[in-house]
C-alpha positions as CSV (number, residue, x, y, z in Angstrom):
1,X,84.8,128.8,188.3
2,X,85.0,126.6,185.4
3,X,85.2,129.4,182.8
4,X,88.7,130.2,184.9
5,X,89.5,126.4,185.1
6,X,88.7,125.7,181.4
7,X,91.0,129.2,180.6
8,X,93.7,128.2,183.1
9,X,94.5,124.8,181.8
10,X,94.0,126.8,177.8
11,X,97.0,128.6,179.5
12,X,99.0,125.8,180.6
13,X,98.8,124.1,177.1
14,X,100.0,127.1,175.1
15,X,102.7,127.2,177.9
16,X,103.8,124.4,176.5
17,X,103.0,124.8,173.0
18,X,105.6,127.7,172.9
19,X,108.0,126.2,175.0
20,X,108.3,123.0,173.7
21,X,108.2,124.8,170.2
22,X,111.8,126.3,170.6
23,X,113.8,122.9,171.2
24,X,115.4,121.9,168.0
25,X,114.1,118.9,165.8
26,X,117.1,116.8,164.1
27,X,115.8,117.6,160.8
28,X,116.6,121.7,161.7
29,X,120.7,120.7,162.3
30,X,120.4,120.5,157.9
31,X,120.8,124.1,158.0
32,X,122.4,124.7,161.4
33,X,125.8,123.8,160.2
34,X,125.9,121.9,156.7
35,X,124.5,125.2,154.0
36,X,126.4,128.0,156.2
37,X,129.6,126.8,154.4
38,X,130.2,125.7,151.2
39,X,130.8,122.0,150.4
40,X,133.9,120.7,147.7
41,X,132.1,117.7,146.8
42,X,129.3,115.5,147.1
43,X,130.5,112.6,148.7
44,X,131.5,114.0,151.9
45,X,129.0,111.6,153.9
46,X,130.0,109.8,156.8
47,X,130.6,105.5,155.3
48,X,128.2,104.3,157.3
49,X,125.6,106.0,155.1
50,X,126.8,104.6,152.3
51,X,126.3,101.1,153.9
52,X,122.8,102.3,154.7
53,X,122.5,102.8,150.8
54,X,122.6,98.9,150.1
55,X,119.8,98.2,152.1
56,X,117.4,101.5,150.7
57,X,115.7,102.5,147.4
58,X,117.4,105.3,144.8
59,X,116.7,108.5,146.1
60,X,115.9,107.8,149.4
61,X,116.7,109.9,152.5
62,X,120.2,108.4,153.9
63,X,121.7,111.3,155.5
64,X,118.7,113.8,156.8
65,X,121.2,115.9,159.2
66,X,123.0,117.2,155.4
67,X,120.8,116.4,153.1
68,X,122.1,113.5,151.3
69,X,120.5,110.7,149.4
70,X,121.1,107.5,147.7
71,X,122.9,107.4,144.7
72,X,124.1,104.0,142.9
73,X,124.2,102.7,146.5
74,X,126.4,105.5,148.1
75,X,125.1,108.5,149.9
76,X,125.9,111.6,148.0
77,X,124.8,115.1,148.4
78,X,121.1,115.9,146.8
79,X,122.0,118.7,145.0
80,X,124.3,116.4,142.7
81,X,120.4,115.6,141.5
82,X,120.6,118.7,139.1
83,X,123.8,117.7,137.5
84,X,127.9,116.0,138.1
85,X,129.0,119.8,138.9
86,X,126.0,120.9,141.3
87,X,127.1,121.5,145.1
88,X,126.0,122.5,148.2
89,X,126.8,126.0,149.0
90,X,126.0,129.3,151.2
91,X,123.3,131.2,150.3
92,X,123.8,135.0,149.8
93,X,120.5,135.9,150.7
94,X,120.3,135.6,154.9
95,X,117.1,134.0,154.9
96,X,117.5,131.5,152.3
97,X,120.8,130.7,153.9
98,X,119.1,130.6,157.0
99,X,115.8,128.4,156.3
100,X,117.2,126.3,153.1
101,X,119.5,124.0,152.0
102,X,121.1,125.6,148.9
103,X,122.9,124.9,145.6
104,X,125.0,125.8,142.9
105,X,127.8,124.8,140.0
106,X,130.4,126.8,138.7
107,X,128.0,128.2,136.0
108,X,125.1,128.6,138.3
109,X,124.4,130.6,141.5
110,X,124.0,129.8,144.9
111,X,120.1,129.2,145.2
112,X,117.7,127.3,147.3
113,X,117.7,123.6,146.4
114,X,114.0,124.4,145.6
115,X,114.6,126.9,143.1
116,X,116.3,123.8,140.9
117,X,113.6,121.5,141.3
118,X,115.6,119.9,144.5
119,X,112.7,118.6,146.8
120,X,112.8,115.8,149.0
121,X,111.2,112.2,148.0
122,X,107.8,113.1,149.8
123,X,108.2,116.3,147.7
124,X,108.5,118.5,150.6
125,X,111.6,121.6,150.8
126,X,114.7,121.2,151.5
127,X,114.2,123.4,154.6
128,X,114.4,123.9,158.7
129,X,111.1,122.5,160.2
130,X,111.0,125.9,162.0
131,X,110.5,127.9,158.5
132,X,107.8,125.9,157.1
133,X,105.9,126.4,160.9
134,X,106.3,130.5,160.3
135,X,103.8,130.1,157.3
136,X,101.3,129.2,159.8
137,X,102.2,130.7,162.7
138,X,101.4,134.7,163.8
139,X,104.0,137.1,162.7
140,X,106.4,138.1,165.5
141,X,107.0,134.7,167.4
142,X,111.0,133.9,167.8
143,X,111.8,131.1,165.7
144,X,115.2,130.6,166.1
145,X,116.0,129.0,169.6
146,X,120.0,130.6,168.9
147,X,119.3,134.0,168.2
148,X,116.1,135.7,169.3
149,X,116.0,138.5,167.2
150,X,114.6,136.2,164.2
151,X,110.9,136.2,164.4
152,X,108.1,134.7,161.7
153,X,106.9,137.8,159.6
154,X,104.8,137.0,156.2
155,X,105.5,133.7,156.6
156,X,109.2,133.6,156.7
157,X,111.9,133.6,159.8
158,X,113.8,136.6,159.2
159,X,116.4,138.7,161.1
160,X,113.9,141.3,161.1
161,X,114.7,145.0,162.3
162,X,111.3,146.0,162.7
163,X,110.2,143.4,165.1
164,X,110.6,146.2,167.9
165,X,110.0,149.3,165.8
166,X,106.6,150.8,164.8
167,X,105.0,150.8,161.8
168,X,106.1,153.4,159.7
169,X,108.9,154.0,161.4
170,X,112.5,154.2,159.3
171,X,114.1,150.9,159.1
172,X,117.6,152.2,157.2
173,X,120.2,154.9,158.0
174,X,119.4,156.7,154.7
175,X,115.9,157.1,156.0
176,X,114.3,155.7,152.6
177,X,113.2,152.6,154.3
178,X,110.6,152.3,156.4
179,X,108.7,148.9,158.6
180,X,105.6,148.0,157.1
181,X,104.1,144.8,158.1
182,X,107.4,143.6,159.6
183,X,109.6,143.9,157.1
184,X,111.8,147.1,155.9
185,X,110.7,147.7,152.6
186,X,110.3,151.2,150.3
187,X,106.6,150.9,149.0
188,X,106.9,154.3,147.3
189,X,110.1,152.7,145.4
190,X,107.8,149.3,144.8
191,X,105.6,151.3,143.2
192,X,107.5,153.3,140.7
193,X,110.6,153.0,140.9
194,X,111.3,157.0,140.7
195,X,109.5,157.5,143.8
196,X,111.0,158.5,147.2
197,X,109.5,158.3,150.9
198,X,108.9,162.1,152.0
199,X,107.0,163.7,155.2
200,X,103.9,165.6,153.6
201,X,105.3,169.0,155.3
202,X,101.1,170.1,156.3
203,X,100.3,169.7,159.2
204,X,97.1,167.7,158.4
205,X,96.2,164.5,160.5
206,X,95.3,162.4,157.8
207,X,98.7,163.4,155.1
208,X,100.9,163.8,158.2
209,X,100.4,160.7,160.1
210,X,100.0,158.6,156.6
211,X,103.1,157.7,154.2
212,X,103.6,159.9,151.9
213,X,105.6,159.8,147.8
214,X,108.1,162.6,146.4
215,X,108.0,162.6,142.7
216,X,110.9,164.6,141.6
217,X,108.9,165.2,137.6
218,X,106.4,167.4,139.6
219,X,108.3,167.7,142.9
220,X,105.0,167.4,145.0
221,X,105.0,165.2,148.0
222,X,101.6,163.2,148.6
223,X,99.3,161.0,150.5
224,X,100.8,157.1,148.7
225,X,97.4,156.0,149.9
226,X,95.5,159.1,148.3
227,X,97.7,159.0,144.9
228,X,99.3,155.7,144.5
229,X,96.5,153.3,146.5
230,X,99.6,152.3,148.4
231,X,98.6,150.0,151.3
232,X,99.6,147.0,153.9
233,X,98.9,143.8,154.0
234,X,95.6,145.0,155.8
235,X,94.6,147.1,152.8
236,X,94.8,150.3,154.7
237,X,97.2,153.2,154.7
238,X,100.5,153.0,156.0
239,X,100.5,154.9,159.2
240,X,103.9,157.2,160.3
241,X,103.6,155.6,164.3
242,X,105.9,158.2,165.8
243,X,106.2,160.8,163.3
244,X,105.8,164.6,164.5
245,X,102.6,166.1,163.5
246,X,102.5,169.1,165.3
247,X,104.2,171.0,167.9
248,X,104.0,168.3,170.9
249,X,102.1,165.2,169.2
250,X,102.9,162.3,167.6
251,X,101.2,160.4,165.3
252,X,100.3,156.9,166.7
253,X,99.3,153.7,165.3
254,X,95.9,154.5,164.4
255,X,97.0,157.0,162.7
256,X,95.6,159.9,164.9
257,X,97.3,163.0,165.6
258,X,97.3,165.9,168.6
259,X,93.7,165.4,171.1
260,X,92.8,162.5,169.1
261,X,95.9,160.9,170.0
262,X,96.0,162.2,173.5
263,X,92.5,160.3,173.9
264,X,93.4,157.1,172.2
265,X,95.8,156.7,174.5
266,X,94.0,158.1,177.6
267,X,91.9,154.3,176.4
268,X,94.4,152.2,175.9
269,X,95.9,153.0,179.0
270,X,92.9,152.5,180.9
271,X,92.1,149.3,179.5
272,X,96.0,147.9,180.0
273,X,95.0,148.7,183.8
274,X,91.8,146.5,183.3
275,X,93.6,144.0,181.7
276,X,96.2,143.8,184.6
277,X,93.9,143.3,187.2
278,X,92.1,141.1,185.4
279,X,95.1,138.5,184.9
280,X,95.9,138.9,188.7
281,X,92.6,137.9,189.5
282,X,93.1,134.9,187.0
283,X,96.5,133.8,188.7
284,X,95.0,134.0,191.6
285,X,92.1,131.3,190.5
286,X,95.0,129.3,188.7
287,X,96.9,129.2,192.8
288,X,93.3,128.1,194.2
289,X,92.7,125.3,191.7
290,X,95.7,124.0,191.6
């Protein structure tokens, strides 16, 4: 009983962890709005600021909502730090323009503030609180309370297309792409940059349901992991979840193939149904508790 009481109220706290996690702190409305457009000058701060400015040291934080600081007592935009012809701007990149504040000139392109040696007074980036939490936070929580297909992955809150597809699976209509560890990326193209993604064309569990290279100089396709040590962030091979690896299989995430497959999944099945009851059973402690 007080195994399921201590586990209930664990529960309850993450409950609220999460939930609580998704409202919007004032510091996230800096990206929200203000780097999603560009900016014509640097003094586009509401006065009252500037009044602020009289009262605070150079540098300081005046305006946290669009990133603006003091400068000779007015409150001017911090990427005027950098130089007279620096502005905020719209990052090209989605994610930068998404997480960061960003800057540029005339002569210069649109970049995180960071990337110029923009940082705030405590030292700290220019950035949505929610982006700095994906860097400790597991990959696939939403982190964008507007639009729920952004989720942390490597430490970043991108608008990430393989949140819902397996691993291995193509990520791109040309079918060069493919999700590994969250993000659509060509390792065989990372690795040489000659190399294309190909389907080793045997019918042998572990080339089949693994990722395999084309090298057009000896037009051979093979194992990455086997010839090129390609491998995820796990430092194993990149399994083809999905793929067809012989007439009625599928290669799964274990990278199994035909009866080995079958039986994997004859497991996991079995142990979903465990899993089920026992989370009834636990709501039905929470009801008696409580």
């Amino acid at each position: 009983m007080h195994v399921c009481r201590a586990y209930s109220l664990w529960i309850f706290r993450w409950y609220l962890t999460i939930a609580f996690n998704d409202l919007p702190s004032r510091s996230e409305l800096l990206i929200n709005d203000r780097s999603r457009r560009n900016v014509d000058d640097n003094s586009s701060h509401d006065k009252h600021f500037d009044d602020d400015c009289r009262s605070m040291e150079e540098y300081a934080v005046c305006d946290p909502t669009q990133g603006g600081v003091c400068r000779n007592r007015s409150c001017v935009s911090v990427c005027s730090t950098a130089g007279p012809q620096f502005r905020q701007c719209s990052c090209p990149n989605d994610e930068d323009r998404f997480c960061y504040l960003c800057c540029g000139s005339p002569d210069r392109p649109c970049r995180p503030a960071q990337d110029y040696s923009i940082f705030k007074p405590n030292g700290e980036l220019w950035e949505r609180d929610i982006c700095s939490r994906c860097r400790s936070w597991p990959d696939g929580l939403y982190c964008d309370d507007r639009d729920r297909r952004r989720v942390c992955a490597n430490g970043k809150c991108v608008a990430n297309v393989c949140h819902d597809k397996p691993e291995g699976s193509y990520c791109d209509l040309q079918k060069l792409k493919m999700c590994v560890d969250g993000e659509c990326r060509d390792p065989c193209r990372e690795v040489a940059p000659h190399l294309l993604t190909c389907e080793c064309d045997d019918f042998r569990s572990d080339d089949r349901c693994q990722l395999c290279c084309f090298d057009p100089s000896t037009k051979r396709c093979e194992n990455a992991f086997a010839r090129y040590q390609i491998i995820n962030k796990n430092k194993r091979p990149i399994f083809r979840d999905g793929l067809r690896c012989r007439p009625g299989a599928t290669c799964n995430k274990y990278g199994l193939c035909g009866a080995a497959n079958l039986a994997v999944r004859h497991w996991t099945d079995k142990l979903t149904i465990e899993l089920s009851i026992g989370f009834i059973f636990l709501i039905m402690n929470i009801q008696t508790i409580l």
